[in-house]
N, CA, C and O atoms as CSV, one atom per row, in Angstrom:
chain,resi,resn,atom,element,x,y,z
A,1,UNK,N,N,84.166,176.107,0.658
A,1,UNK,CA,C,84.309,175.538,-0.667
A,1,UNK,C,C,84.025,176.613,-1.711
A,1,UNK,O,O,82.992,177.261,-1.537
A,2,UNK,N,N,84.734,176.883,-2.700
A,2,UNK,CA,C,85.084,177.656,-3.616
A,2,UNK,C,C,83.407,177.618,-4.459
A,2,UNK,O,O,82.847,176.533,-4.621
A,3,UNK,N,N,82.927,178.593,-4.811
A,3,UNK,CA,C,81.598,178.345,-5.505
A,3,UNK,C,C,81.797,178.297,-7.199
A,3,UNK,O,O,81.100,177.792,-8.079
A,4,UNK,N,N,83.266,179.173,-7.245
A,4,UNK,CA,C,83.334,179.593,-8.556
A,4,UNK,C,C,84.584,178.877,-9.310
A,4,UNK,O,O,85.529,178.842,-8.521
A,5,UNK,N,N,84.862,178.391,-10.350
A,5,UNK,CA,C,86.012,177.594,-11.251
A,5,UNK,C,C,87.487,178.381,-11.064
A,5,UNK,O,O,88.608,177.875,-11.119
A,6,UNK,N,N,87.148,179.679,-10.842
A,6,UNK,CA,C,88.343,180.963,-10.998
A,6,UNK,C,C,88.655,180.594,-9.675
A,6,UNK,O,O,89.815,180.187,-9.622
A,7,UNK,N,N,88.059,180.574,-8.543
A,7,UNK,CA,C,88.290,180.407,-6.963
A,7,UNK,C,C,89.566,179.329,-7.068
A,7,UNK,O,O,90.566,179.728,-6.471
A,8,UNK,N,N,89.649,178.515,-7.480
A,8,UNK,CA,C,90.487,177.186,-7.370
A,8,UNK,C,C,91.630,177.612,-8.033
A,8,UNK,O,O,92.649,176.967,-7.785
A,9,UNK,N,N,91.715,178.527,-8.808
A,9,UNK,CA,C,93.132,178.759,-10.142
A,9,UNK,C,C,94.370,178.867,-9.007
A,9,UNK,O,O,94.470,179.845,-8.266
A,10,UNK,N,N,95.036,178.048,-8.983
A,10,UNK,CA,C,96.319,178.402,-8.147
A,10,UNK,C,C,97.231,179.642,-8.316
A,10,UNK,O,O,97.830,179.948,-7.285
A,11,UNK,N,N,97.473,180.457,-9.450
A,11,UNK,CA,C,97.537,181.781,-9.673
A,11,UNK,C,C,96.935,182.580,-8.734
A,11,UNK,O,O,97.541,183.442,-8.096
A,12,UNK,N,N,95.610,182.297,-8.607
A,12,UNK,CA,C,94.862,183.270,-7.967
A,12,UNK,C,C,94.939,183.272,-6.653
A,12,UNK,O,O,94.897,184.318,-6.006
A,13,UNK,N,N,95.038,182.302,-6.212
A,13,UNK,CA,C,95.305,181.775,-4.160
A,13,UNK,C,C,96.661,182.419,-4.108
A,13,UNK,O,O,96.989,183.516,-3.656
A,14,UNK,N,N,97.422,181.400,-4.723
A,14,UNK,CA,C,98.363,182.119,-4.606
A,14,UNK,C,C,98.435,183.910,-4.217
A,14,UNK,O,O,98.643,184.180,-3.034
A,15,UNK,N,N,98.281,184.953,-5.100
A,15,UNK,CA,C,98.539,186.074,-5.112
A,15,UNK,C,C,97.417,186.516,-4.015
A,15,UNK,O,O,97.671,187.416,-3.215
A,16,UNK,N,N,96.629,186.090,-4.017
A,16,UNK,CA,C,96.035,186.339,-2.140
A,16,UNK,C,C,96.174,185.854,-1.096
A,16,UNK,O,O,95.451,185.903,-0.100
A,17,UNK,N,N,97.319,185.252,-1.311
A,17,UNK,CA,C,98.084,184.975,-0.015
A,17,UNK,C,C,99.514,185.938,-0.015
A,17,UNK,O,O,100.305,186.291,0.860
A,18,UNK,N,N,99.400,186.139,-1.355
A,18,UNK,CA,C,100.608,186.981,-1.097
A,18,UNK,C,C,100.320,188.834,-0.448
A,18,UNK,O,O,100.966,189.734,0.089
A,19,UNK,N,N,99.017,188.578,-0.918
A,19,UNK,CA,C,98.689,189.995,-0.438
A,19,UNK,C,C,98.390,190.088,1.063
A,19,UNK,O,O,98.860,191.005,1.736
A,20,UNK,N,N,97.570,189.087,1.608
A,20,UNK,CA,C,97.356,188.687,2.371
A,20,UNK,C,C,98.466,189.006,3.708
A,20,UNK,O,O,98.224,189.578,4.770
A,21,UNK,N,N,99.608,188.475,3.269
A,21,UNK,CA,C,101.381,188.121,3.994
A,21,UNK,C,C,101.806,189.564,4.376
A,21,UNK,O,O,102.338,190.007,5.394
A,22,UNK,N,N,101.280,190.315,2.896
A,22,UNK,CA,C,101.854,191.857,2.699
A,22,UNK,C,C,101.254,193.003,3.498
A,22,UNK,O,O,101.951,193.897,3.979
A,23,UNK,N,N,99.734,192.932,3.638
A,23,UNK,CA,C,99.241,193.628,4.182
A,23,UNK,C,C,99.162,192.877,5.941
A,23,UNK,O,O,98.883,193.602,6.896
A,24,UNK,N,N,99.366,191.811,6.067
A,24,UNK,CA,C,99.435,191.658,7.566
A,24,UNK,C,C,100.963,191.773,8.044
A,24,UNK,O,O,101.226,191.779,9.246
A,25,UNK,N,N,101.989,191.867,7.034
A,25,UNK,CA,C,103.733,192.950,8.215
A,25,UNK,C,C,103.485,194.167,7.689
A,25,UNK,O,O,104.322,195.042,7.911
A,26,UNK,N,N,102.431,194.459,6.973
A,26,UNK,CA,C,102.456,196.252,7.336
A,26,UNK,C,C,102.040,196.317,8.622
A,26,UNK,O,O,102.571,196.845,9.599
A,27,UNK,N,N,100.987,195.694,8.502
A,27,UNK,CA,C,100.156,195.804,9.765
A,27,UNK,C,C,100.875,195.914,10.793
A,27,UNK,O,O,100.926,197.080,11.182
A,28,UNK,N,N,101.527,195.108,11.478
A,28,UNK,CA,C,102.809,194.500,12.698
A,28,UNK,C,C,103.413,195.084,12.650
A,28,UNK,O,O,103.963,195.271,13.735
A,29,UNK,N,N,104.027,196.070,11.306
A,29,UNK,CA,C,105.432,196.935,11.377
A,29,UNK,C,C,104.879,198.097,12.151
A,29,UNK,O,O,105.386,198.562,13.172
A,30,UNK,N,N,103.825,198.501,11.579
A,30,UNK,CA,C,103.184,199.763,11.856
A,30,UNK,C,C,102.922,199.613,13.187
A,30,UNK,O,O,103.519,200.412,13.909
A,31,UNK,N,N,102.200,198.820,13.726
A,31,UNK,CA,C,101.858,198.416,15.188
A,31,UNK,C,C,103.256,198.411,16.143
A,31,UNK,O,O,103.330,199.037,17.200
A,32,UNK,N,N,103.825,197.985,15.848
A,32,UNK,CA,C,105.131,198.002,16.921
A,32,UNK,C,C,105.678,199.294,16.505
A,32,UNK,O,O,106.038,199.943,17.488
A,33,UNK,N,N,105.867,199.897,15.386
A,33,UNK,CA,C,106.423,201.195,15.444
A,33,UNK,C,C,105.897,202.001,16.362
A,33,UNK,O,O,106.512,202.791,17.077
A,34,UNK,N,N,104.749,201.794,16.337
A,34,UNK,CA,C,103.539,202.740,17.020
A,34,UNK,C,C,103.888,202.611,18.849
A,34,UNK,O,O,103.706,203.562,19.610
A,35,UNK,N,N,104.446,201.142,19.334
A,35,UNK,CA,C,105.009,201.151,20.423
A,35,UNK,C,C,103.170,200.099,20.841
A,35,UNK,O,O,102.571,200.421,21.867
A,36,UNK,N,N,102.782,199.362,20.239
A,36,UNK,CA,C,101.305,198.681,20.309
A,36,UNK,C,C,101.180,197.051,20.486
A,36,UNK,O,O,100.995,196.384,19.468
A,37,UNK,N,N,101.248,196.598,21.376
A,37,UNK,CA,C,100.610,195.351,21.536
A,37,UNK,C,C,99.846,195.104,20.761
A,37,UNK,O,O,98.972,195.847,20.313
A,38,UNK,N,N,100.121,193.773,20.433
A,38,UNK,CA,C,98.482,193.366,19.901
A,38,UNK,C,C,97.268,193.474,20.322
A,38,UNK,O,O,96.384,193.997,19.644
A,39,UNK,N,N,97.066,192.926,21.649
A,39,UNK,CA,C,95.996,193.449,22.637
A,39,UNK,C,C,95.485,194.735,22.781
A,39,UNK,O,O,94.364,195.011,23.207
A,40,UNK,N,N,96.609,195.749,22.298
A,40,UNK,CA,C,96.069,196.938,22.551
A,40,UNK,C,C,95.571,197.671,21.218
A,40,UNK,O,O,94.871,198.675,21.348
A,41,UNK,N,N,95.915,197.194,19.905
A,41,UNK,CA,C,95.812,197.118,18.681
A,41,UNK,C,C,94.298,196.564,18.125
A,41,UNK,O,O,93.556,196.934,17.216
A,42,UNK,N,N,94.243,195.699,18.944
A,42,UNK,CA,C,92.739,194.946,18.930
A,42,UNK,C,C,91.994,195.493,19.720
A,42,UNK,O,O,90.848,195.312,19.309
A,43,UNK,N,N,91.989,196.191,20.833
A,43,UNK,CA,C,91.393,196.672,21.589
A,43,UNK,C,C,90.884,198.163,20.602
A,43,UNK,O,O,89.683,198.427,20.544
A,44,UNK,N,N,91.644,198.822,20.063
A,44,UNK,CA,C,91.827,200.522,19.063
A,44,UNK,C,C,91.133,200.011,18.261
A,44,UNK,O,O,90.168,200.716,17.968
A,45,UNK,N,N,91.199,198.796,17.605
A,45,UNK,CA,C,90.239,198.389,16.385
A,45,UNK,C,C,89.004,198.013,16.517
A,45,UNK,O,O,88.118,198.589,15.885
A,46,UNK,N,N,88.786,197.160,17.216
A,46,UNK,CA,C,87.454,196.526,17.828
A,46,UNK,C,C,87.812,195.140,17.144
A,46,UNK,O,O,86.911,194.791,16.381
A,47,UNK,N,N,88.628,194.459,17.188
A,47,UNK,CA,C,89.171,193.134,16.760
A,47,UNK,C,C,89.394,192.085,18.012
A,47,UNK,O,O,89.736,192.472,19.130
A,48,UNK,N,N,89.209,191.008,17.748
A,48,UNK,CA,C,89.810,190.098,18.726
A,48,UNK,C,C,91.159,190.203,18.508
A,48,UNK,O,O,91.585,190.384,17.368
A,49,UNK,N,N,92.033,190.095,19.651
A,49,UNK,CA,C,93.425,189.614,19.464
A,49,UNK,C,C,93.881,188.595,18.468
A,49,UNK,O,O,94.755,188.812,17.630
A,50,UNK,N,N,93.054,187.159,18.653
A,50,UNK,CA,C,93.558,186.297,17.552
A,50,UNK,C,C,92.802,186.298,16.208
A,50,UNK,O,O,93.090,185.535,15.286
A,51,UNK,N,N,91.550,187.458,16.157
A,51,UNK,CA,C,91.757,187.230,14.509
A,51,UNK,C,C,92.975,188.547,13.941
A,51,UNK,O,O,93.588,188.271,12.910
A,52,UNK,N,N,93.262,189.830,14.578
A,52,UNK,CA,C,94.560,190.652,14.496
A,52,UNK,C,C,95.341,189.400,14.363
A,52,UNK,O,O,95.318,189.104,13.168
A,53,UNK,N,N,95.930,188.648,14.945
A,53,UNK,CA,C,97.057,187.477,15.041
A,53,UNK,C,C,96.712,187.065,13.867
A,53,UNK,O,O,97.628,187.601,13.242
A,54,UNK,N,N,96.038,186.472,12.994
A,54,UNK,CA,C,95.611,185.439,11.963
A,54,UNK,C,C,95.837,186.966,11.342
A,54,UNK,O,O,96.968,186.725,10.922
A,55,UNK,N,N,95.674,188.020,11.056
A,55,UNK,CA,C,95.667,189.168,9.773
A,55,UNK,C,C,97.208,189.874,9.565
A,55,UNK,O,O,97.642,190.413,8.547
A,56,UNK,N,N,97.747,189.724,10.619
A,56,UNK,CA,C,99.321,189.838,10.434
A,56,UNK,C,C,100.003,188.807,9.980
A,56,UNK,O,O,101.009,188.979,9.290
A,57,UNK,N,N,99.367,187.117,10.435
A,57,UNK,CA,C,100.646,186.569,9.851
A,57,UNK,C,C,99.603,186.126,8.780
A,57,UNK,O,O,99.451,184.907,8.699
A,58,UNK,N,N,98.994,186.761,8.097
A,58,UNK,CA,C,98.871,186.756,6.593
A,58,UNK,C,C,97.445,185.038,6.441
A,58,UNK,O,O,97.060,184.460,5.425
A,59,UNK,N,N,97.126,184.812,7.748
A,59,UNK,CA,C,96.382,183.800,7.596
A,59,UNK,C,C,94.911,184.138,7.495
A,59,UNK,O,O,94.004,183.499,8.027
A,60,UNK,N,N,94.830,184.839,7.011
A,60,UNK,CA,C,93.172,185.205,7.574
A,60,UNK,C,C,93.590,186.904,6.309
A,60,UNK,O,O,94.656,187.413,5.963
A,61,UNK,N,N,91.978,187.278,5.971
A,61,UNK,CA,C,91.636,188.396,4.904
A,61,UNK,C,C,90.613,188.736,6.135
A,61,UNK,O,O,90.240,188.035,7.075
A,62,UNK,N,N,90.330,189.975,5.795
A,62,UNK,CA,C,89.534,190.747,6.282
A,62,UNK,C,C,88.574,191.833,5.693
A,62,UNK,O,O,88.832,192.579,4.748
A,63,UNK,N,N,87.550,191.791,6.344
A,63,UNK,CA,C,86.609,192.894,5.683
A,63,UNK,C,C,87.225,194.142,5.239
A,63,UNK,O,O,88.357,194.319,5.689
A,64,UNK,N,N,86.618,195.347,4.220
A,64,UNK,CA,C,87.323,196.535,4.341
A,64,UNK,C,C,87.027,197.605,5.274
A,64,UNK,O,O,87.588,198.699,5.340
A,65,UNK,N,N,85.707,196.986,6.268
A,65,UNK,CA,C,85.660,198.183,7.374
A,65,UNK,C,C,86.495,198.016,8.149
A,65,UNK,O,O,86.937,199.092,8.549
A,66,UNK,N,N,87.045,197.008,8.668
A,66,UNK,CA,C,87.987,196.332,9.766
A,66,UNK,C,C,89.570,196.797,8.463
A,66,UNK,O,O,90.556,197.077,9.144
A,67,UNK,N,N,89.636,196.818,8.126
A,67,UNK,CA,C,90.654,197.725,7.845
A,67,UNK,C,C,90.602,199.064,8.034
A,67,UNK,O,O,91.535,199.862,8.127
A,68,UNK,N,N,89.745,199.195,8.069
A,68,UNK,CA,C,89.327,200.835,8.214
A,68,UNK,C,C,89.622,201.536,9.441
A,68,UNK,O,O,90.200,202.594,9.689
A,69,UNK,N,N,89.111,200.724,10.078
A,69,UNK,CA,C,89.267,200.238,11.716
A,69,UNK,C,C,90.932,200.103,12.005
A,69,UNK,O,O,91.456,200.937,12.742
A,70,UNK,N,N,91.618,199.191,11.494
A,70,UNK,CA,C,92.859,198.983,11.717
A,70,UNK,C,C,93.995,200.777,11.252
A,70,UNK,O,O,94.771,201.496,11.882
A,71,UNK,N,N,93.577,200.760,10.219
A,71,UNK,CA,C,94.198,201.844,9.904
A,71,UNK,C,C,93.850,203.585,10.687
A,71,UNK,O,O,94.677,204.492,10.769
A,72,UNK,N,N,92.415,203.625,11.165
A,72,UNK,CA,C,92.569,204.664,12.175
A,72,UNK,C,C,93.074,204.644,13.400
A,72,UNK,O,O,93.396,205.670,13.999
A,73,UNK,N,N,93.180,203.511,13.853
A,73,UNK,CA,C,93.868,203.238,15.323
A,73,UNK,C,C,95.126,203.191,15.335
A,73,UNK,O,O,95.779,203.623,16.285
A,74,UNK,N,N,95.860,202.446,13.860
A,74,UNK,CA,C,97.221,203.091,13.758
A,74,UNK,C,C,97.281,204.213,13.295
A,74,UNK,O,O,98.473,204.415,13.527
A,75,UNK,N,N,97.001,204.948,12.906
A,75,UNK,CA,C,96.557,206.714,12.217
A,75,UNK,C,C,97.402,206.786,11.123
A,75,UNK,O,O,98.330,207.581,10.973
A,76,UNK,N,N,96.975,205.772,10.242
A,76,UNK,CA,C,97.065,206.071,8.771
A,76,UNK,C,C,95.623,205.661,7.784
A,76,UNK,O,O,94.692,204.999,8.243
A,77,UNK,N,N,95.652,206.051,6.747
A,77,UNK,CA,C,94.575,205.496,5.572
A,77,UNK,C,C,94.413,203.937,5.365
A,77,UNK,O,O,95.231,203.145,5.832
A,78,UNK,N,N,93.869,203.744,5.006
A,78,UNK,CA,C,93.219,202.607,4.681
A,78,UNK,C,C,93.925,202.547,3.456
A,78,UNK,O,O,93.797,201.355,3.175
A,79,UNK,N,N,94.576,203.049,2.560
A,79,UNK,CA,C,95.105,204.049,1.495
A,79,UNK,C,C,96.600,203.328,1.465
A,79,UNK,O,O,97.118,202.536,0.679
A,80,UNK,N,N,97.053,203.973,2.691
A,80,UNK,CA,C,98.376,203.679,3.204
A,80,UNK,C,C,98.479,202.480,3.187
A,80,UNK,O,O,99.439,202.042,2.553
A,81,UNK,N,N,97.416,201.345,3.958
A,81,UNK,CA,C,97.623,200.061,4.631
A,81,UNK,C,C,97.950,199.330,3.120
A,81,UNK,O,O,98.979,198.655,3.106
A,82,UNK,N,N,97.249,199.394,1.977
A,82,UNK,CA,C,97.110,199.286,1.089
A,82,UNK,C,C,98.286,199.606,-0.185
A,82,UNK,O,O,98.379,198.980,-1.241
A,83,UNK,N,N,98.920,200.478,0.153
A,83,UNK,CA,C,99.623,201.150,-0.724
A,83,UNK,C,C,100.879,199.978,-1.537
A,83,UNK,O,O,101.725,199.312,-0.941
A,84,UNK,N,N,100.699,200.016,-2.632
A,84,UNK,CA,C,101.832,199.145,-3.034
A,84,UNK,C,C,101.819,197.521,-3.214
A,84,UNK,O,O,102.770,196.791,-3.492
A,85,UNK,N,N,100.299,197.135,-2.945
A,85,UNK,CA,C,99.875,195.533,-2.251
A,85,UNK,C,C,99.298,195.286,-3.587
A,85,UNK,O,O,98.250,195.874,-3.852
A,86,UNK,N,N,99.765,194.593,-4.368
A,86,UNK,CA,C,98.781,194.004,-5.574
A,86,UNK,C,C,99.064,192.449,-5.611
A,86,UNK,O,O,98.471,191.733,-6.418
């Protein structure tokens, strides 16, 4: 439950879900480019498989170390994962 009045603004959900969507098919693009299972993606990260599953299809946010995490195991920045996502 939302603690704050701004939490509820449908503007605002909205556009974090959109970021959300954006940064989890980078994620997947990058991962299969890479030639990477999920399993094995989660395994490089230190992630469970199904919260990776919930961060690609955009259902689930994540900490910024676990991005951090995500982005060295695919061997780009955190920078990169990011790039272009507002």
């Amino acid at each position: 439950m939302p603690t704050r009045p701004s939490q509820n603004d449908p503007k605002r959900v909205a556009a974090w879900e959109r970021r959300r969507r954006s940064l989890g098919t980078r994620i997947q693009r990058l991962r299969i480019e890479r030639g990477l299972t999920q399993e094995q993606l989660a395994l490089l990260s230190g992630l469970s498989r199904n919260v990776l599953m919930d961060v690609e299809h955009g259902r689930r946010g994540i900490l910024h170390e676990r991005l951090f995490d995500i982005a060295k195991a695919l061997g780009v920045s955190a920078a990169e994962l990011l790039e272009g996502i507002r």
